[in-house]
Backbone as ProteinMPNN parsed JSONL, in Angstrom:
{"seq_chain_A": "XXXXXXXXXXXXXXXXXXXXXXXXXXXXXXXXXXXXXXXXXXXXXXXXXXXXXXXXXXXXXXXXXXXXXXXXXXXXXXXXXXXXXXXXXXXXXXXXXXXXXXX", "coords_chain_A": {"N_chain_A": [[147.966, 129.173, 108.13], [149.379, 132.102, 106.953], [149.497, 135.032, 108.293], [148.787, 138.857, 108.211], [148.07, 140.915, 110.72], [147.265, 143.657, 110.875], [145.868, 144.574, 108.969], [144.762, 146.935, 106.011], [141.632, 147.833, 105.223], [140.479, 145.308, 105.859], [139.17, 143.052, 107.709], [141.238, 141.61, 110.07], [141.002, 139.774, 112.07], [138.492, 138.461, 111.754], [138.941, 136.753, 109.787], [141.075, 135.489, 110.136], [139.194, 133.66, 112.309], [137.243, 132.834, 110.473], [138.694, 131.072, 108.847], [139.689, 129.267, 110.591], [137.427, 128.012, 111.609], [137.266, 126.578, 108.823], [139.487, 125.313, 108.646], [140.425, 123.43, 110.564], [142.118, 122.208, 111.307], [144.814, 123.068, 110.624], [147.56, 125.44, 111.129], [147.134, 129.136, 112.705], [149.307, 131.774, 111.936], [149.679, 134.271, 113.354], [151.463, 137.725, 111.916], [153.384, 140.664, 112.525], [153.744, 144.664, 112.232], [153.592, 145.873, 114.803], [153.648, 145.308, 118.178], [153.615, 141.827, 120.427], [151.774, 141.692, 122.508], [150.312, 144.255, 122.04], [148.805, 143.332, 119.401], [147.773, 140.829, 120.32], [145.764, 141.74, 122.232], [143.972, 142.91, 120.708], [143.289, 140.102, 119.323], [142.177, 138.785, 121.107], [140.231, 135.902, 122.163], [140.404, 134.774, 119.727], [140.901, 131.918, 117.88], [144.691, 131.093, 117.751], [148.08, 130.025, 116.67], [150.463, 131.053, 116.55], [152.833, 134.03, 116.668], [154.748, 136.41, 115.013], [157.124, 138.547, 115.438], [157.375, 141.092, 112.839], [160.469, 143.105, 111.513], [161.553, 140.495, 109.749], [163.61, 137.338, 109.548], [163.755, 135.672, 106.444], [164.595, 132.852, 106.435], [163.732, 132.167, 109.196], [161.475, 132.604, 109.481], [160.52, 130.086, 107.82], [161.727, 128.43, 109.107], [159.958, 128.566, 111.326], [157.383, 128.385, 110.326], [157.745, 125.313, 108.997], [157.987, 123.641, 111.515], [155.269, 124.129, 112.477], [153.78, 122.925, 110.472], [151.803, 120.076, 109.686], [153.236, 117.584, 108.725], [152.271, 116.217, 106.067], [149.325, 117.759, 104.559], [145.884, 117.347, 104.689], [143.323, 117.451, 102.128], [141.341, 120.144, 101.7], [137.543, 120.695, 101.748], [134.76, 119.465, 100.705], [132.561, 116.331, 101.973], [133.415, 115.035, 105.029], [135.23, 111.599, 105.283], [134.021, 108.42, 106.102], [136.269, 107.662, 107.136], [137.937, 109.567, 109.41], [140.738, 111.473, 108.904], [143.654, 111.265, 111.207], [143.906, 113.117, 114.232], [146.461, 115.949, 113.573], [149.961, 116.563, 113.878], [152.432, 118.786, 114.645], [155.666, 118.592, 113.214], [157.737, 119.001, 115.165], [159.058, 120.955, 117.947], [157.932, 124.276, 118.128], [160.337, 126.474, 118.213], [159.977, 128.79, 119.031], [157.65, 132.045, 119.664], [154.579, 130.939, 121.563], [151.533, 131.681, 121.467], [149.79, 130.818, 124.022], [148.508, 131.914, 125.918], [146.145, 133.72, 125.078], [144.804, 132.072, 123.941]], "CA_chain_A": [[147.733, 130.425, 107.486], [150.157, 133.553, 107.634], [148.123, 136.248, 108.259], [148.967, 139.403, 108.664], [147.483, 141.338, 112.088], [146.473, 144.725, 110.496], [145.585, 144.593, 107.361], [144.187, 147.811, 105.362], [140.519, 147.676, 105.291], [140.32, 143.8, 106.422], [138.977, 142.512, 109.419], [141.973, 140.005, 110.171], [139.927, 138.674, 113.07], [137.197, 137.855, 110.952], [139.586, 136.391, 108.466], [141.248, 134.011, 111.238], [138.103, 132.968, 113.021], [136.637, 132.013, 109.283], [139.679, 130.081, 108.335], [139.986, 128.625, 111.465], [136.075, 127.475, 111.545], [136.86, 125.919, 107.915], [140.48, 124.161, 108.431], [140.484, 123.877, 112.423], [143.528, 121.554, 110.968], [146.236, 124.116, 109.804], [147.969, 126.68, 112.249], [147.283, 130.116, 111.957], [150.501, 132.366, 112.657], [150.364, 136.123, 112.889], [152.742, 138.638, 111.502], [152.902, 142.718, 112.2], [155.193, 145.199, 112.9], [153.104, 146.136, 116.234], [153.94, 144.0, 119.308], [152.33, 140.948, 120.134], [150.963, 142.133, 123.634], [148.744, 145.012, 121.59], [148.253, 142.933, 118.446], [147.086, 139.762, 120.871], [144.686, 142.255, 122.847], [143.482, 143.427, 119.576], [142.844, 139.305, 118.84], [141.221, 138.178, 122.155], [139.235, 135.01, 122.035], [140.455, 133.917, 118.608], [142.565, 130.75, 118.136], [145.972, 131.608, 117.134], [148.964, 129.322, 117.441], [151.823, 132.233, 117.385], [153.222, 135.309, 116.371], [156.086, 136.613, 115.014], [156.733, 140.346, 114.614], [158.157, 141.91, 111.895], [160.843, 141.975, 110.449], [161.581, 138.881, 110.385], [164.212, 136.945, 108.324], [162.711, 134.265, 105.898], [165.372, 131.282, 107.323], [163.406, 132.253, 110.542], [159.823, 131.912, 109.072], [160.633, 129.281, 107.134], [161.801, 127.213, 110.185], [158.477, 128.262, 112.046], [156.413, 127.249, 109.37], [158.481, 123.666, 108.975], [157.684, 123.114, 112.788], [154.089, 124.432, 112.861], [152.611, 122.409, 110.021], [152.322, 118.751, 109.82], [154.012, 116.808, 107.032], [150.871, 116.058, 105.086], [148.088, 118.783, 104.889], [144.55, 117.163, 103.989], [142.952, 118.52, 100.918], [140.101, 120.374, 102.764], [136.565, 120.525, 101.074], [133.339, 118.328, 100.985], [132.37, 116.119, 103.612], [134.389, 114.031, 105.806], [135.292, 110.856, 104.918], [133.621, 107.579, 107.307], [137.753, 107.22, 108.083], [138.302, 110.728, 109.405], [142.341, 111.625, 109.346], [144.286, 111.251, 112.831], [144.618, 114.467, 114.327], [147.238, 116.293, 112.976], [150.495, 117.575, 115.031], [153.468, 119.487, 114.121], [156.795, 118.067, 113.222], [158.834, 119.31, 115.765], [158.331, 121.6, 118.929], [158.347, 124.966, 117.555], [160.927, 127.129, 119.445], [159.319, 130.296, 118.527], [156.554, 132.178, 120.89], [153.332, 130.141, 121.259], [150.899, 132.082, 122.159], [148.759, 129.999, 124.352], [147.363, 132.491, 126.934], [145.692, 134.567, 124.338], [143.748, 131.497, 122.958]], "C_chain_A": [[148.692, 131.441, 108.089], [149.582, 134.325, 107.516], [148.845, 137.89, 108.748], [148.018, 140.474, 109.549], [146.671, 142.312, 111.587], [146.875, 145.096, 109.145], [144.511, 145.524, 106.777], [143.202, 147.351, 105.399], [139.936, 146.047, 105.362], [140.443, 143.475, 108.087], [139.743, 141.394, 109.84], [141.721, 139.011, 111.434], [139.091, 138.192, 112.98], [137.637, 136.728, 110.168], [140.123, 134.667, 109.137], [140.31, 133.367, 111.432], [137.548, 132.241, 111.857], [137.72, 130.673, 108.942], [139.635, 129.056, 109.261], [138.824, 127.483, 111.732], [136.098, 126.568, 109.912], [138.23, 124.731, 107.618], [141.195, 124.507, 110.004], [142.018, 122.591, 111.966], [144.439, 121.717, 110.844], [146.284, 124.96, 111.147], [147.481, 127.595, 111.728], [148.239, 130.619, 112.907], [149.734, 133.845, 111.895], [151.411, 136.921, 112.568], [152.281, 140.487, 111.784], [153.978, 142.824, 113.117], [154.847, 145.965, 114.403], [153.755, 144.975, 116.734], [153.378, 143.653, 119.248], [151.359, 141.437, 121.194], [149.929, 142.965, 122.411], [148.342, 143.926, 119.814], [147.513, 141.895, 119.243], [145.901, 140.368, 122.066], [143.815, 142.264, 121.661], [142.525, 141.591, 118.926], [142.179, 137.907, 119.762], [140.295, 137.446, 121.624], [138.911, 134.572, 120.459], [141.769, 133.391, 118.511], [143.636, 131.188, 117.566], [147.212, 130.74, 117.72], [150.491, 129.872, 117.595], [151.67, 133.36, 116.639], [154.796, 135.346, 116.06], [155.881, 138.111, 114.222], [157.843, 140.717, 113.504], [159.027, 142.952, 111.997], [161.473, 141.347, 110.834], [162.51, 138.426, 109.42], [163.753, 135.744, 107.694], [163.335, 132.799, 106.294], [164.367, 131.639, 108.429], [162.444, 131.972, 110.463], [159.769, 130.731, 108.552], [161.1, 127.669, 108.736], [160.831, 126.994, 111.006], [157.81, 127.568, 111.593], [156.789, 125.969, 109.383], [157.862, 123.455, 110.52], [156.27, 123.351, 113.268], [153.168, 123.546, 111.672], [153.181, 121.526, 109.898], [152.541, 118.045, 108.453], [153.152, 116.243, 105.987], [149.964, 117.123, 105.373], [147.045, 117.974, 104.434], [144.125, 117.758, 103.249], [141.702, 118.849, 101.841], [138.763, 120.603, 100.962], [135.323, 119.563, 101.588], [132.958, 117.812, 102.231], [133.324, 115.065, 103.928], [134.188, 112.523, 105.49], [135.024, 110.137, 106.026], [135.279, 107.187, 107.803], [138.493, 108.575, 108.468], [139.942, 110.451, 109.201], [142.901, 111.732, 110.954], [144.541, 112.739, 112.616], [145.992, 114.769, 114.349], [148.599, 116.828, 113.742], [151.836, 118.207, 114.175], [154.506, 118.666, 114.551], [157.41, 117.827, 114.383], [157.804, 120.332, 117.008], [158.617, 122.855, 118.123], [158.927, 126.029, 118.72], [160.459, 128.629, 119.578], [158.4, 130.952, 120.141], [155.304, 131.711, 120.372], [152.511, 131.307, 121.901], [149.34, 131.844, 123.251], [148.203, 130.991, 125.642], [146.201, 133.325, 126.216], [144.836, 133.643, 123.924], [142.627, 130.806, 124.085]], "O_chain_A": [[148.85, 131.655, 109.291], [148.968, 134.456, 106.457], [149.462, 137.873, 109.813], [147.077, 140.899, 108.879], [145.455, 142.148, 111.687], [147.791, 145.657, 108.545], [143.35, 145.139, 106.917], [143.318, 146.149, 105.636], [138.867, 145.784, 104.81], [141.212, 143.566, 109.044], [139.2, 140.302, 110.006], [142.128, 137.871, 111.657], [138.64, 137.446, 113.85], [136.863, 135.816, 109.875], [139.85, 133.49, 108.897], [140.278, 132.309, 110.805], [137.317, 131.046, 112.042], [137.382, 129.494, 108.838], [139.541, 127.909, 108.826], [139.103, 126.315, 112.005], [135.093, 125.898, 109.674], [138.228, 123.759, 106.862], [142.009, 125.33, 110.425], [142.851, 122.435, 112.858], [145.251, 120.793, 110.874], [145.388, 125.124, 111.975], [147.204, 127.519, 110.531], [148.311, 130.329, 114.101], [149.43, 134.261, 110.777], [152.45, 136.623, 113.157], [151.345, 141.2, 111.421], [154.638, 142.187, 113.938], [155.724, 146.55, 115.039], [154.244, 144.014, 116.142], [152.396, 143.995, 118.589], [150.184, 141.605, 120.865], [148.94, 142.402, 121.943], [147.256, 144.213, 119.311], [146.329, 141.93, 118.907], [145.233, 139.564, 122.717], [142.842, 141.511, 121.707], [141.47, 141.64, 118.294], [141.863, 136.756, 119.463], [139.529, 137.902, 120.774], [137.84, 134.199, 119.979], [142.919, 133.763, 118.744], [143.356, 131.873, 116.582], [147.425, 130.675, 118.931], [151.393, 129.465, 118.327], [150.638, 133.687, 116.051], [155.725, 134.699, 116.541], [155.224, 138.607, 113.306], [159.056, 140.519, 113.578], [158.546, 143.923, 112.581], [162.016, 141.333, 111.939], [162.411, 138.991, 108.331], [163.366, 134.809, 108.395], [162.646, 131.788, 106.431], [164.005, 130.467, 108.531], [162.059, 131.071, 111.208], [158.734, 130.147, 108.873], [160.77, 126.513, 109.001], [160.557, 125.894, 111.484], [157.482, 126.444, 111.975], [155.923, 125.291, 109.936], [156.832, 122.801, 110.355], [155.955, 122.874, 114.358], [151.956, 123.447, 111.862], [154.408, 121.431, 109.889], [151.939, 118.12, 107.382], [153.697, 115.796, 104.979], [149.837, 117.404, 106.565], [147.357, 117.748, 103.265], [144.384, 118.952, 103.405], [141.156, 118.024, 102.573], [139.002, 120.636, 99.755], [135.129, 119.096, 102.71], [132.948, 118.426, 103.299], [133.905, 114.355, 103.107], [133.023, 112.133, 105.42], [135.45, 110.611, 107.079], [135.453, 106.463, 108.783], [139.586, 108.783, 107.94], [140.379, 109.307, 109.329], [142.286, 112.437, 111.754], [145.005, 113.397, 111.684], [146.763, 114.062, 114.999], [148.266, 117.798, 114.424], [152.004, 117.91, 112.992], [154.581, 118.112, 115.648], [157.671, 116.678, 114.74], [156.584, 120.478, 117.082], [159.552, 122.712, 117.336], [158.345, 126.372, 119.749], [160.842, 129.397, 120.46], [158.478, 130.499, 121.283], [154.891, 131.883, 119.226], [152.967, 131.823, 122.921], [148.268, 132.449, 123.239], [147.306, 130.479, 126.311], [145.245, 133.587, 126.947], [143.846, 134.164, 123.412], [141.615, 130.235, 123.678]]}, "name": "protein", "num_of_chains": 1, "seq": "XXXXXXXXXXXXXXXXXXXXXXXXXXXXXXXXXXXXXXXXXXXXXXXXXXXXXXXXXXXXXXXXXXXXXXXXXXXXXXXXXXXXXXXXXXXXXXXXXXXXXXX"}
């Protein structure tokens, strides 16, 4: 999910944490034209697997995205099948910023 950080009358920490609780499978990446330091205070103690601030050029997102999601997505829905899917990993390493102290 690309999400953006502060979003007009949307709780985008509500928005993550839901998504995240319904496809704990998919990345979510943030976007805003704040830094990440106050946007990643602002998103304390919800998963997030980076950031990238704005603006941004789309070759540049476009190569995040390619390295943050994995080459098949699962159709999400219903219930889990008795042969779950192997957990899922990303292509490539993504050279970007991870933001793994924040999660």
């Amino acid at each position: 999910m690309l999400l953006d950080a502060t979003i007009p009358g949307l709780e985008g920490r509500e928005v993550a944490r839901q998504f995240r609780a319904s496809r704990p499978d998919l990345p979510v990446l943030l976007t805003s034209g704040y830094g990440e330091c106050e946007v990643m205070r602002s998103y304390a103690g919800v998963a997030v697997d980076g950031f990238m601030q704005k603006p941004f050029e789309l070759g540049h997102l476009g190569d995040v995205l390619r390295n943050l999601l994995p080459e098949e997505i699962p159709a999400s829905g219903g219930s889990r099948s008795a042969n779950p899917a192997p957990a899922l990993q990303p292509k490539r390493t993504w050279t970007g910023k991870i933001v793994q102290s924040w999660v």
